[in-house]
C-alpha positions in Angstrom: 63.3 -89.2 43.0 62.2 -87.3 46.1 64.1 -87.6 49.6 65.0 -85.4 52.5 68.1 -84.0 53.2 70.3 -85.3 56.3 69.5 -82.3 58.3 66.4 -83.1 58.2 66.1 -86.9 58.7 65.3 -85.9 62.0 62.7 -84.6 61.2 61.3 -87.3 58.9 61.8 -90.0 61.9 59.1 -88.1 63.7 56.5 -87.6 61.2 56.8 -91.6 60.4 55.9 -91.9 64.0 53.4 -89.5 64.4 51.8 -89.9 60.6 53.2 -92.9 58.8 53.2 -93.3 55.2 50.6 -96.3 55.2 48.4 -94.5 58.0 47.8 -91.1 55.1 47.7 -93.8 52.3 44.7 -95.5 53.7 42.5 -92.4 54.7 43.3 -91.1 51.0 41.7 -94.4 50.0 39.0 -93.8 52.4 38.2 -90.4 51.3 38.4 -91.8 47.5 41.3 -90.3 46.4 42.7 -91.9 43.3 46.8 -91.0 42.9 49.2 -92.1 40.1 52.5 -94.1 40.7 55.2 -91.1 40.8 57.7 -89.3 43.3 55.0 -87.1 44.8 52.6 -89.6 46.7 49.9 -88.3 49.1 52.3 -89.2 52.3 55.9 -87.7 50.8 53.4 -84.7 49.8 51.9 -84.2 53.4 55.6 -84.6 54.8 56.7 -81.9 52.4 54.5 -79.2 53.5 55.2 -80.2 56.8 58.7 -79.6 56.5 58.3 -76.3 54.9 56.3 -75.0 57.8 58.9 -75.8 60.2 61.6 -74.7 57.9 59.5 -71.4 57.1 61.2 -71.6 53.8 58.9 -70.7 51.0 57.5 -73.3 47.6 60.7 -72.3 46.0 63.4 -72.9 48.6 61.3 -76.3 49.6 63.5 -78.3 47.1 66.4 -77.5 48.9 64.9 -78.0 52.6 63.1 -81.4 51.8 66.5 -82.6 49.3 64.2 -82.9 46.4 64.9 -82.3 42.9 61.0 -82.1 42.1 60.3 -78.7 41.1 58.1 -76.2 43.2 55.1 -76.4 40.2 55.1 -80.0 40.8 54.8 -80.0 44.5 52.2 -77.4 44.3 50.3 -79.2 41.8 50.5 -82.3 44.0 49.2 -80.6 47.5 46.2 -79.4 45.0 45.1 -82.7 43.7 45.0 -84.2 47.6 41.3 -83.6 49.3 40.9 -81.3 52.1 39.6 -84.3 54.0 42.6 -85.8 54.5 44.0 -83.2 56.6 41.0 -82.9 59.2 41.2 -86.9 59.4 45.2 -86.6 59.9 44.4 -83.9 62.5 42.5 -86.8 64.6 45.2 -89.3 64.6 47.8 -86.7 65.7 45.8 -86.5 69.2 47.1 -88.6 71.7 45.7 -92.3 72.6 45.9 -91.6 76.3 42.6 -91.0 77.7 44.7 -89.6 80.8 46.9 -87.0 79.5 45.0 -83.4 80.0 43.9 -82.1 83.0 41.1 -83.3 85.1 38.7 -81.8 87.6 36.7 -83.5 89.4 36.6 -86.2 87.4 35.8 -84.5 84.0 38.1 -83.8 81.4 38.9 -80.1 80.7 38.5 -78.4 77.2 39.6 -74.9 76.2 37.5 -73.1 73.0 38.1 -70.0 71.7 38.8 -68.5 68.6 41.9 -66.1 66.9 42.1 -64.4 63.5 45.1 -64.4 61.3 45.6 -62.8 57.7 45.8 -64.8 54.5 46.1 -63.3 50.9 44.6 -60.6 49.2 42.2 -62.1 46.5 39.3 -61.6 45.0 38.1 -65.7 46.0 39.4 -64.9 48.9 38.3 -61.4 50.0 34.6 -62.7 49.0 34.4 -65.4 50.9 36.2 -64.4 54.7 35.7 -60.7 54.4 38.0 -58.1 55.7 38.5 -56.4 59.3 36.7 -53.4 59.3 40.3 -51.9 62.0 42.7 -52.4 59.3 44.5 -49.1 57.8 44.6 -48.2 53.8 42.4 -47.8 50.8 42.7 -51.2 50.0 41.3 -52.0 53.9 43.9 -54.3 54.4 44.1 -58.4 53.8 41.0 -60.8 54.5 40.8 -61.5 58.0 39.5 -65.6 58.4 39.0 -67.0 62.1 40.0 -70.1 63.9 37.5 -71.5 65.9 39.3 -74.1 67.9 39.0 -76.9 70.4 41.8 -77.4 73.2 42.6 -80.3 75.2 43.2 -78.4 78.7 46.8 -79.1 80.1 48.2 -80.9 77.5 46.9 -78.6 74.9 46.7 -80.9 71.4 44.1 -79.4 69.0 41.4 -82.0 68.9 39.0 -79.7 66.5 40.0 -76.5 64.3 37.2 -75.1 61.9 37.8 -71.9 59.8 34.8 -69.2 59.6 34.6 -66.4 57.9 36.0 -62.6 59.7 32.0 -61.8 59.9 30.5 -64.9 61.5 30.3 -65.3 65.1 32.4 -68.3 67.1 28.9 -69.1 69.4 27.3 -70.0 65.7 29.5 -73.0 65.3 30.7 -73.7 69.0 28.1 -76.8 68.4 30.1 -78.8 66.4 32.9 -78.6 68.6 31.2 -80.5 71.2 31.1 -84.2 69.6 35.4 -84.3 69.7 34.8 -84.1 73.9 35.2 -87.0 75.8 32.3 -87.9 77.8 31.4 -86.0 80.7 33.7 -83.2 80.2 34.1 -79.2 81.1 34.1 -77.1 78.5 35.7 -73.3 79.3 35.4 -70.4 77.2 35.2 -66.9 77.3 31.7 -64.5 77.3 31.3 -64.4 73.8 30.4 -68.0 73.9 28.0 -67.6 76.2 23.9 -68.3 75.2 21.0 -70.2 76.3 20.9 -72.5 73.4 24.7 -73.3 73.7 24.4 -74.5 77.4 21.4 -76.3 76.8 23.2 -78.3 73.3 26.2 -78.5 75.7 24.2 -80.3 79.0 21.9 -82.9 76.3 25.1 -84.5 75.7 25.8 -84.9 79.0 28.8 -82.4 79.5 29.0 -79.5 81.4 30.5 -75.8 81.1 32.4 -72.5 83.1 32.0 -69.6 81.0 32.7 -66.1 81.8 29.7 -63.8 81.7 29.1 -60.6 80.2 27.4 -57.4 81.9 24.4 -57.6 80.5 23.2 -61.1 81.3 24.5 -61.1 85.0 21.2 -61.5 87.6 21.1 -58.8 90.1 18.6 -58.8 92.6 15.9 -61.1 91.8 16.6 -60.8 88.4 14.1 -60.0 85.3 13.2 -61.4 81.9 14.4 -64.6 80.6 17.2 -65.0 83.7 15.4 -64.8 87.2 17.2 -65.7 91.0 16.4 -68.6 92.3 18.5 -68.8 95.6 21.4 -67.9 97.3 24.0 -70.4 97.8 27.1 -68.8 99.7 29.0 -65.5 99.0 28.4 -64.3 95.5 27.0 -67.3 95.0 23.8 -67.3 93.0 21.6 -70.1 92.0 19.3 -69.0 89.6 17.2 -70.2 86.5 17.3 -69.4 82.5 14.6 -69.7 80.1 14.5 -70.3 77.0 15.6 -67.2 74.3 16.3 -68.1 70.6 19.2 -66.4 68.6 19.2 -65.8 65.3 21.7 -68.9 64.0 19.4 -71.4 66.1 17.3 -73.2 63.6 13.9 -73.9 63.4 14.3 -78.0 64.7 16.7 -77.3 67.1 15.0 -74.1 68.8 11.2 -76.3 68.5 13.9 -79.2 71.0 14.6 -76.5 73.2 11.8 -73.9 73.3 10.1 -74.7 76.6 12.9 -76.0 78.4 14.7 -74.1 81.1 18.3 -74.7 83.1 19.2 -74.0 86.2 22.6 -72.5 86.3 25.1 -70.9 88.9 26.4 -67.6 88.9 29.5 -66.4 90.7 31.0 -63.0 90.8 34.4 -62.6 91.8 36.9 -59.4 91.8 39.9 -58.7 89.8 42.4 -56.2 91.9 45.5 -54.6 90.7 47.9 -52.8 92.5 47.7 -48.9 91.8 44.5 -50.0 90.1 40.4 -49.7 90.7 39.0 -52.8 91.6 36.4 -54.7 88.7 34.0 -57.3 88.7 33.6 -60.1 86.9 31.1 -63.0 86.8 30.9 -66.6 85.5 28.3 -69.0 84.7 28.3 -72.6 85.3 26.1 -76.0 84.7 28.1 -77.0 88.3 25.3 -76.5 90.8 26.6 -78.1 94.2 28.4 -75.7 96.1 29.5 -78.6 98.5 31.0 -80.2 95.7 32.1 -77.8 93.3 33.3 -74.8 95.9 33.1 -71.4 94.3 36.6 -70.1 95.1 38.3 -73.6 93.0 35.8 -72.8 90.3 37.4 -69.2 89.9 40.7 -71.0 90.4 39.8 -73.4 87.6 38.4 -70.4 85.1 41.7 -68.6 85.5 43.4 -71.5 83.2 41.5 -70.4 80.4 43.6 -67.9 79.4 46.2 -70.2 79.0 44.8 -70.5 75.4 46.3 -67.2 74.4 49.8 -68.7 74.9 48.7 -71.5 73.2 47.5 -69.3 70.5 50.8 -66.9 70.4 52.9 -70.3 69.7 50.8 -71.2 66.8 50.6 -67.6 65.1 54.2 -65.9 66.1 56.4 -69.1 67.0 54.9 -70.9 63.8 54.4 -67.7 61.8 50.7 -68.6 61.1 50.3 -64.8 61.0 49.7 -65.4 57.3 48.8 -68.0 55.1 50.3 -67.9 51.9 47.6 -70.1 49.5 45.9 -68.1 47.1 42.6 -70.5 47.2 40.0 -71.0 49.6 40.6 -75.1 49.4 44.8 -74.0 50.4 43.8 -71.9 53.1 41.6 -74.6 54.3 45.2 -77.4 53.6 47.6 -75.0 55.2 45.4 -74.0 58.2 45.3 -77.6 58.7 48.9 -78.7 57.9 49.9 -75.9 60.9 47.5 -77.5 63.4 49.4 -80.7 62.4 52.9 -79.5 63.1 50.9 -77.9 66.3 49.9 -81.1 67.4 53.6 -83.3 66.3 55.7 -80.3 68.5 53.0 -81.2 71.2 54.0 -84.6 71.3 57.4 -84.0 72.2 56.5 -81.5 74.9 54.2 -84.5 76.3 57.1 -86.8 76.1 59.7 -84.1 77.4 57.0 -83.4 80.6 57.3 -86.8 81.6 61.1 -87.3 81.6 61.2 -84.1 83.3 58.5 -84.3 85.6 56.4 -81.1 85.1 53.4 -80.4 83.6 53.0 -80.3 79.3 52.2 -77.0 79.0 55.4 -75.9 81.3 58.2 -77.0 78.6 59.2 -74.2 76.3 57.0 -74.6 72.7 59.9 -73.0 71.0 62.6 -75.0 72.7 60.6 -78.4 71.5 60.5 -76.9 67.8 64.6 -76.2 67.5 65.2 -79.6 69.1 62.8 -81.2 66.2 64.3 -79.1 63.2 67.9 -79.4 64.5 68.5 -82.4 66.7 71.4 -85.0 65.2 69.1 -87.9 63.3 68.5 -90.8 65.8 69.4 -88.8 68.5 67.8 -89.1 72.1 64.8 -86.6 73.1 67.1 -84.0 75.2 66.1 -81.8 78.0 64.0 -78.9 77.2 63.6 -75.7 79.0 61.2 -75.0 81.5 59.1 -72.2 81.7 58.1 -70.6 84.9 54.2 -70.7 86.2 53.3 -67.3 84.0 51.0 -65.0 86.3 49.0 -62.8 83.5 49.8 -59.5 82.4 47.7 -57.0 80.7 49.4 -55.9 77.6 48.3 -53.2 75.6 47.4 -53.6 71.9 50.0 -51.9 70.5 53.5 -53.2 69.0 57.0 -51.9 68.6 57.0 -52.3 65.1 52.8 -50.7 63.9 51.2 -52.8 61.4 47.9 -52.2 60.0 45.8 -53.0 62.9 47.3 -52.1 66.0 49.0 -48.8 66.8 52.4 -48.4 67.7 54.5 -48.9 71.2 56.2 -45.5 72.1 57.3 -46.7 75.6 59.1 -49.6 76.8 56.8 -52.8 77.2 57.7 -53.0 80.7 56.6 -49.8 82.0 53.3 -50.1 79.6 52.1 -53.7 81.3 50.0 -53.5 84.0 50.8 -55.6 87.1 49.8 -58.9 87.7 45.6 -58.9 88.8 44.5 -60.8 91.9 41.3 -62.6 91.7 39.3 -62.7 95.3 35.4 -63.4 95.7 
């Protein structure tokens, strides 16, 4: 008979009320997902691996975390026989039902995308299909290297999308299918390797908009040339000016014969990033807002600069969750696992919401790791306490390189402190 352990009935309470038994019993009916009667049903199955994240214990240890006497071959056998659909349906009723919570601009609703890699295990299934990183050190060239392509709620920071792509295949391929999880009329941020023709254009026909940060080479200087030409000037490094169509290679045929002889009018703003002690750099962005009256350049900078909150999202996932590495040995666990940590994402987001409130800050102020302890450690039944606060974080540049060198980034031989760069300014 399977059944958790006191110290973690706590823990159980909130998975009931984030994914209750009956709610993962009827999309593994939906799916078609035939189970026999026994102690490891779909739910208790989901709820184990749940646990066993949180605990970071490993298969083995899980019977004494989850207080069941089912052995490990059983409960691996189990998380095998449930379909991978499960999970990404799961993953949509962990978001929240208020429309509200996020943050806002203007009246749209504010998305973060980007992507992060992390390091799964060395097989040959697995080698084949997500490749390697071509910067890792040995003769074996390291583990494979899969991405996360992933969509953000801005502010409140749930996970409404999360697709795994190979170490080889470009985020911008696949940013697409990220856009049908956005509420309507939203503002989608991301960073310039997201940035194309074809994406905007997908983006604006369903009726959303975007602020993306621009690389060098498709920035329009003077009157511009080729497929990007100025049309006028609307302020101080403030640009109006007009794209035509270009077709990358992942476009397909239908979708580039929607698109060919169309054309968008854009916005371009350059802005400068200034360090003390440091030279002053450019940087530009590109946006589907075209009013300067009512989209002013300087709160559209202001507004970009919360994109990087998505590496701090990001760190909480892969360092305070450990997703560093996955420890399936199939492409289908990778695909569960990945998933199962985007759920636990989601369920410690939850209580950060509901700790915000009672506190009166912002979601993405309350301490990810202080929400986590409280969840795995609180008394059962117990009241949600007060978390810690963190203060508004002002970005530092940190160089890649670690106290402890792994096989991809080289080692710190200075204190981080002295290393960091100081906090940049951005100005128009």
């Amino acid at each position: 008979m399977v059944s958790f352990s006191a110290s973690l009935k706590h823990v159980k309470e909130h998975l009931d009320q984030c994914l209750p038994a009956f709610l993962i019993l009827n999309i593994c009916r939906q799916v078609g997902h035939v189970w026999r009667k026994c102690p490891l049903t779909p739910d208790v199955t989901v709820h184990l691996l749940l646990v066993q994240i949180l605990c970071r214990v490993g298969l083995r240890g899980l019977r004494h975390a989850g207080g069941t006497d089912t052995c490990f071959q059983a409960i691996g056998k189990a998380r095998q026989r449930l379909p991978g659909q499960v999970f990404t349906a799961l993953l949509e009723h962990s978001l929240p039902k208020d429309f509200s919570m996020g943050s806002f601009y203007k009246g749209f609703k504010t998305y973060l995308a980007d992507g992060m890699s992390f390091l799964v295990q060395d097989t040959v299934e697995l080698a084949k299909k997500y490749g390697k990183a071509s910067n890792q050190k040995g003769t074996s060239k390291g583990y494979p290297t899969p991405k996360l392509l992933t969509l953000l709620e801005a502010g409140s920071a749930f996970i409404a999308k999360a697709i795994v792509l190979p170490y080889a295949k470009q985020e911008c391929t696949c940013l697409w299918r990220l856009f049908k999880k956005m509420a309507p009329r939203s503002l989608l941020m991301g960073d310039r390797a997201l940035v194309s023709f074809a994406l905007l254009a997908m983006l604006m026909g369903q009726g959303h908009h975007g602020c993306f940060r621009l690389s060098r080479d498709k920035v329009v200087r003077g009157r511009g040339k080729g497929h990007r030409k100025l049309i006028k000037r609307l302020g101080r490094q403030d640009l109006l000016v007009r794209w035509t169509a270009t077709r990358p290679r992942w476009l397909g045929s239908r979708r580039w014969k929607q698109m060919k002889d169309q054309s968008l009018e854009l916005r371009q703003i350059a802005f400068r990033i200034t360090r003390k002690g440091y030279r002053t750099h450019w940087a530009w962005i590109i946006t589907t807002l075209t009013d300067p009256v009512a989209y002013p350049a300087q709160e559209l900078i202001e507004l970009y600069s919360q994109r990087w909150q998505i590496e701090v999202h990001f760190r909480d996932l892969k360092c305070t969750l450990e997703m560093k590495k996955i420890s399936a040995r199939t492409v289908a666990g990778v695909q569960k696992e990945v998933m199962a940590f985007v759920l636990l994402y989601n369920l410690i987001r939850q209580v950060m919401a509901q700790a915000a409130e009672n506190q009166g800050v912002s979601p993405d102020r309350i301490s990810f790791t202080d929400a986590a302890l409280w969840l795995l450690w609180a008394p059962p039944g117990s009241a949600l306490a007060v978390l810690a606060v963190n203060p508004k974080r002002r970005r530092n540049s940190h160089p890649r390189a670690i106290k402890k060198g792994r096989h991809r980034f080289a080692q710190l031989k200075q204190s981080r402190a002295t290393a960091c760069k100081p906090p940049c300014i951005v100005k128009l």
